[in-house]
C-alpha positions in Angstrom: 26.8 24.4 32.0 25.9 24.2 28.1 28.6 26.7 27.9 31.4 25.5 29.3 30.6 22.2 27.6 30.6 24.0 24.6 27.3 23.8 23.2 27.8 27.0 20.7 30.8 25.0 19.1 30.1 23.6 15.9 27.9 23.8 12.9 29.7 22.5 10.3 30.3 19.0 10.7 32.5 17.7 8.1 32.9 21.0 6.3 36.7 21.5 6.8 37.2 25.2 5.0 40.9 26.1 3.5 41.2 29.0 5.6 41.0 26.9 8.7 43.6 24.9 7.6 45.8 27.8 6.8 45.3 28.8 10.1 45.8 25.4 11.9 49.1 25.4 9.9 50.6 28.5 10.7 49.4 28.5 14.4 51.4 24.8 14.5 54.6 26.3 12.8 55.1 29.2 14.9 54.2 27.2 18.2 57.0 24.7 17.2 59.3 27.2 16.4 58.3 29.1 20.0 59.0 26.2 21.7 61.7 25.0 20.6 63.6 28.4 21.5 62.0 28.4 25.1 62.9 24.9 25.8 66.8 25.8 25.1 66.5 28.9 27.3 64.6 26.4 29.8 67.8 24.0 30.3 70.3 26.3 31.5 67.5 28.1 33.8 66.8 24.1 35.0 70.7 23.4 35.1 71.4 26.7 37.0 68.2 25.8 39.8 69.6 22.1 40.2 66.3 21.0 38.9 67.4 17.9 37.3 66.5 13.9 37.4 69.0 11.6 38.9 69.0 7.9 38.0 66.9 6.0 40.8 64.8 2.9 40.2 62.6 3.4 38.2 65.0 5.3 35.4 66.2 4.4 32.2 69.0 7.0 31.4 72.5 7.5 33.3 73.6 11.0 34.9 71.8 13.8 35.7 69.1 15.6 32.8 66.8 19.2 33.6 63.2 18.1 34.5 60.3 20.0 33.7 60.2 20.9 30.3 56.5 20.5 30.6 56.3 23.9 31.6 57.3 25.3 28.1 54.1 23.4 26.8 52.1 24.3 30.1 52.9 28.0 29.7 52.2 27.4 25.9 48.8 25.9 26.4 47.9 28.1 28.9 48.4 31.8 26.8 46.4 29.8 23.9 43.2 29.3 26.3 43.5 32.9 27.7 43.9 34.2 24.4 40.7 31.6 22.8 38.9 32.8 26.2 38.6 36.5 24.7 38.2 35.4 21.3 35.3 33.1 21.7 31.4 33.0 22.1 32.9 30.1 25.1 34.7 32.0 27.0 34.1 30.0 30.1 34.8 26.8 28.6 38.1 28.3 27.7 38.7 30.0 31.3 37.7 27.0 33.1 40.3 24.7 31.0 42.8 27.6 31.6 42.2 27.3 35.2 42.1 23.6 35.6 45.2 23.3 33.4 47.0 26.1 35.9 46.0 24.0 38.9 47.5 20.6 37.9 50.4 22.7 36.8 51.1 23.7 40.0 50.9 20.4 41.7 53.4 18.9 39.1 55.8 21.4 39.0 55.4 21.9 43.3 55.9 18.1 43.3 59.1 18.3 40.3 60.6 20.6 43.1 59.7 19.5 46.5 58.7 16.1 45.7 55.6 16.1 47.8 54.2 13.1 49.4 52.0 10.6 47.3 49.1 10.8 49.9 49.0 14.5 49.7 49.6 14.5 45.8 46.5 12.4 45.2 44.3 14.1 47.7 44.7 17.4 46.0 44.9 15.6 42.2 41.3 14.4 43.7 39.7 17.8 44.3 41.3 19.1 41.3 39.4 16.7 39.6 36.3 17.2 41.4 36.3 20.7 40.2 36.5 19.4 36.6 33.9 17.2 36.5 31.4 20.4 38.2 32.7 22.3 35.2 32.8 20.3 32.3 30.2 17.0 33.6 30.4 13.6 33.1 30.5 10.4 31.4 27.3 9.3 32.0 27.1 6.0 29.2 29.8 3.6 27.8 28.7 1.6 24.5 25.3 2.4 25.1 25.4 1.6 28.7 23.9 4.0 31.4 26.1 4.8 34.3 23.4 6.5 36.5 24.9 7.6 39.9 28.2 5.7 38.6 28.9 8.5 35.9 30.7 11.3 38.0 32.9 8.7 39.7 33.9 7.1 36.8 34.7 9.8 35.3 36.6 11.6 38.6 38.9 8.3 38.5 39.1 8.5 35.1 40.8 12.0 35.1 43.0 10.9 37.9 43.6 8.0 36.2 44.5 9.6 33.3 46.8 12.5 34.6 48.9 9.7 36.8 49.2 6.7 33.9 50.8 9.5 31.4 53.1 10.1 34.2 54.1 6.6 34.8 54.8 6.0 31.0 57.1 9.0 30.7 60.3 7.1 31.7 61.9 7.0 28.5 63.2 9.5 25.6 60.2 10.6 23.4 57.5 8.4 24.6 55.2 11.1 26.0 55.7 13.9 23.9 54.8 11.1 20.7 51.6 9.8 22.5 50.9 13.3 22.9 51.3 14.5 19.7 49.4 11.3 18.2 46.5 11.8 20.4 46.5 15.7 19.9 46.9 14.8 16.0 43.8 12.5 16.2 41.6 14.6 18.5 42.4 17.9 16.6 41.4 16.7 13.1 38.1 15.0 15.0 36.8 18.6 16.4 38.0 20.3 12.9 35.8 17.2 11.4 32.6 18.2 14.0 33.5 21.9 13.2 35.4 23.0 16.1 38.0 25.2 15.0 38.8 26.5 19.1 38.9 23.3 20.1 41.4 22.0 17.3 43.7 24.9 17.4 43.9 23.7 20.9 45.0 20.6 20.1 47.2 22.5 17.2 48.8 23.9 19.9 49.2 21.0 21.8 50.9 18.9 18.8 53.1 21.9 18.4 54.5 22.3 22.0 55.3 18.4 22.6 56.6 18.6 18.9 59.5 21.7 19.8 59.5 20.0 23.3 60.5 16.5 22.4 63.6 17.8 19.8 65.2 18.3 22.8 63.9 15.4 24.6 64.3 12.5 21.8 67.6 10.4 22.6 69.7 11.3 24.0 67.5 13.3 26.1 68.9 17.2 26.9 65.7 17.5 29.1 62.4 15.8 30.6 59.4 16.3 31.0 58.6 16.5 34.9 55.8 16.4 36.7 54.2 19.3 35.9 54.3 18.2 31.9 52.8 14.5 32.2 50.9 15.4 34.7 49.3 18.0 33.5 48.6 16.9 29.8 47.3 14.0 30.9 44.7 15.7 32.9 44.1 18.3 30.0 43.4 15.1 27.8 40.6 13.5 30.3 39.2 17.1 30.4 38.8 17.2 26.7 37.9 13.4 26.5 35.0 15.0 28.9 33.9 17.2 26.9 34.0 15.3 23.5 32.3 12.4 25.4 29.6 15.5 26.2 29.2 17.9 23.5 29.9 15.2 20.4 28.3 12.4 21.9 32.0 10.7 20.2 32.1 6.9 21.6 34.3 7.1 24.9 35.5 3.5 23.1 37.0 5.8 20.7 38.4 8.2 23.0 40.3 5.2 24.8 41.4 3.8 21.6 43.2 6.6 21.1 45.5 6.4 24.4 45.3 2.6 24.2 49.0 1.7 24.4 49.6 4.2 27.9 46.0 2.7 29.3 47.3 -0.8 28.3 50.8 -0.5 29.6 50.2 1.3 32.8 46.9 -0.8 34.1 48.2 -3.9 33.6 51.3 -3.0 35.3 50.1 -1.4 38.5 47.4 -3.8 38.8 50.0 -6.8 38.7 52.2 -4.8 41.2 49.1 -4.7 43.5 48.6 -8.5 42.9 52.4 -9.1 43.8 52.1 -7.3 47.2 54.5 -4.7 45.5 53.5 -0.6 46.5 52.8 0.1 43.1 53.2 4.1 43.8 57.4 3.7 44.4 59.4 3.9 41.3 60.0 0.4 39.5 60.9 -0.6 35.8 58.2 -3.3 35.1 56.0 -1.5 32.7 56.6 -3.2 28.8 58.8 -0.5 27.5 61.0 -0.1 30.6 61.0 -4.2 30.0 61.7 -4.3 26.8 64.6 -1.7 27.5 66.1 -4.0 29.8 66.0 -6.7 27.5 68.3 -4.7 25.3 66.4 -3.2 22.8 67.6 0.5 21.7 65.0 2.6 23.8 64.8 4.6 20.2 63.7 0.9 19.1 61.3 0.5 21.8 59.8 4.0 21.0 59.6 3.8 17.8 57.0 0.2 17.9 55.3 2.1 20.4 54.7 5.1 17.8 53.4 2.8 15.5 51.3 1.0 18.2 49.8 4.3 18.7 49.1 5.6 15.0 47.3 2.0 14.5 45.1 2.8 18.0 44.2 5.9 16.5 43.3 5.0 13.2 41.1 2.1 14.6 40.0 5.2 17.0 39.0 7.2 13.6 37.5 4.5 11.8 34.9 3.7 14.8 34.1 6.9 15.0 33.2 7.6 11.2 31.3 4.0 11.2 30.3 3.7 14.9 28.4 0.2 13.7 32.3 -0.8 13.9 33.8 0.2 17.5 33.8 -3.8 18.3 35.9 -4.9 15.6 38.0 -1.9 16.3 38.2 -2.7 19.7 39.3 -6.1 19.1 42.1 -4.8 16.6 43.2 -2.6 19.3 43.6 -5.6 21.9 45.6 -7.6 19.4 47.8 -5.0 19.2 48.1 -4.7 22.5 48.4 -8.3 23.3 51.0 -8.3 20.1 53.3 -6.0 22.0 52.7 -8.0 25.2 54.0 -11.0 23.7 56.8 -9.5 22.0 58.3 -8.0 25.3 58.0 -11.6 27.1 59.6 -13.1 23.9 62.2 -10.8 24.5 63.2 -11.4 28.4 62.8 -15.7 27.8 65.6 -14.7 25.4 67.2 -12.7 27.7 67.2 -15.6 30.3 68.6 -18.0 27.9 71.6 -16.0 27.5 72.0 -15.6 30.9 
């Protein structure tokens, strides 16, 4: 277990040495580069396979556009962990992300082309899960707080949770791919920080995939996501959130912070769908940005606050990790900001209804 939570990682916290950012840099320049070229290919193939997203209720674009370009990053991420896997002194803490990653891969593209029933999807998103947690552990405290016997469930909803919310928040041009590049830019420079070079060429990697991935996908999209992208980078976020929760001891606060804005949007939403009587699981358009797209912002607009939204989450993120005496106030600055967009979306359809 000490291996594949990566106990042989670092030794050099807060030594950042030039080579490793040479390396970091290159890696990230020929990954964009790579998928960029693979994601063009990956739209005829998608065009030619009538793999494509047609408007339904829950979506914000007209006509038909190719869905899964998730699997350029998938396929990216995936030859990265093999190749860290025989590389590095935690080989099975790269082969067990490898595999996990493969797994929820497979459910999200099987569901991009079959679109499998939401019972069975969560049942196997479930065991999937419960694999992950045998692997990698727990979160067994929050703020100091012991979860006991509470710890593996938590965190088994949590990756769930996790893999399905950055799902639900990929409904417009760009807003996945940025959160995932923010979060994979914060993350990365934290394990680089604690001395994990594997683990932040991982998330080099990442940032570079989503990066190729969303020149395509920015608006006008030429291409989404899918299932098998959102899906499956959420998950590969709770498993590292895991394992930086475990190995760093980093503030699972923090961690949160960092994904605040999807966490934010997508809770509140579902759980006042559930309130309303509403089946939360069918497609709708009532989280904030889909609102604030109906309200007739740009959705490059709407993306753009939330970009910012997220670089101020992670930076509160950062801070309460450098100065953990902090992670209150930087929680509360994170709720404003929240509550701030919250407010601005509602200001936006009481306009909306005046007009109207």
């Amino acid at each position: 277990m000490n291996e594949l939570n990566g106990a042989d990682g670092a030794n050099r916290i807060g030594e950042v040495s030039v080579s490793d950012v040479a390396l970091l840099a290159a890696v990230l320049c020929a990954v964009v580069l790579l998928s960029w070229g693979s994601v063009k290919w990956l739209i005829g193939y998608l065009v030619r396979t009538d793999t494509v997203d047609r408007p339904n209720e829950r979506s914000m674009h007209s006509g038909t556009v190719p869905r899964g370009g998730g699997l350029v990053v998938v396929v990216l991420l995936t030859i990265a962990l093999l190749l860290l896997s025989a590389v590095s002194s935690r080989s099975l803490l790269f082969l067990g992300l490898a595999g996990c990653l493969i797994a929820w891969a497979t459910l999200g593209w099987s569901d991009d082309k079959l679109d499998l029933s939401p019972k069975l999807r969560l049942l196997i998103q479930f065991v999937v899960s419960g694999v992950t947690v045998v692997l990698f552990g727990w979160v067994d405290q929050v703020h100091g707080v012991g979860l006991g016997w509470v710890g593996p469930l938590f965190t088994l909803v949590g990756i769930v949770w996790m893999a399905n919310l950055n799902n639900f928040m990929d409904g417009m041009d760009g807003l996945a791919a940025s959160q995932a590049i923010i979060a994979g830019l914060t993350l990365g420079t934290w394990f680089l920080y604690l001395g994990d070079t594997e683990l932040a060429l991982l998330c080099t990697v990442l940032v570079a995939a989503n990066y190729g991935f969303l020149l395509w996908n920015w608006q006008p999209a030429r291409i989404f996501m899918g299932d098998v992208g959102s899906v499956t980078v959420g998950a590969l976020y709770a498993m590292l959130m895991v394992i930086a929760a475990n190995r760093y001891n980093l503030p699972v606060l923090s961690l949160g912070m960092v994904f605040a804005v999807f966490i934010g949007d997508a809770t509140y939403t579902v759980l006042n769908r559930i309130r309303k009587g509403e089946r939360f699981w069918l497609p709708h358009r009532s989280h904030f940005y889909q609102r604030a797209g109906l309200s007739g912002v740009k959705h490059a607009r709407v993306v753009l606050i939330y970009i910012v939204m997220m670089v101020l989450c992670s930076l509160f993120a950062t801070l309460s990790v450098l100065y953990r005496d902090i992670i209150g106030l930087m929680v509360g600055f994170t709720l404003v900001v929240l509550l701030l967009a919250a407010f601005w979306v509602r200001s936006l359809e009481r306009e909306k209804n005046k007009r109207s």
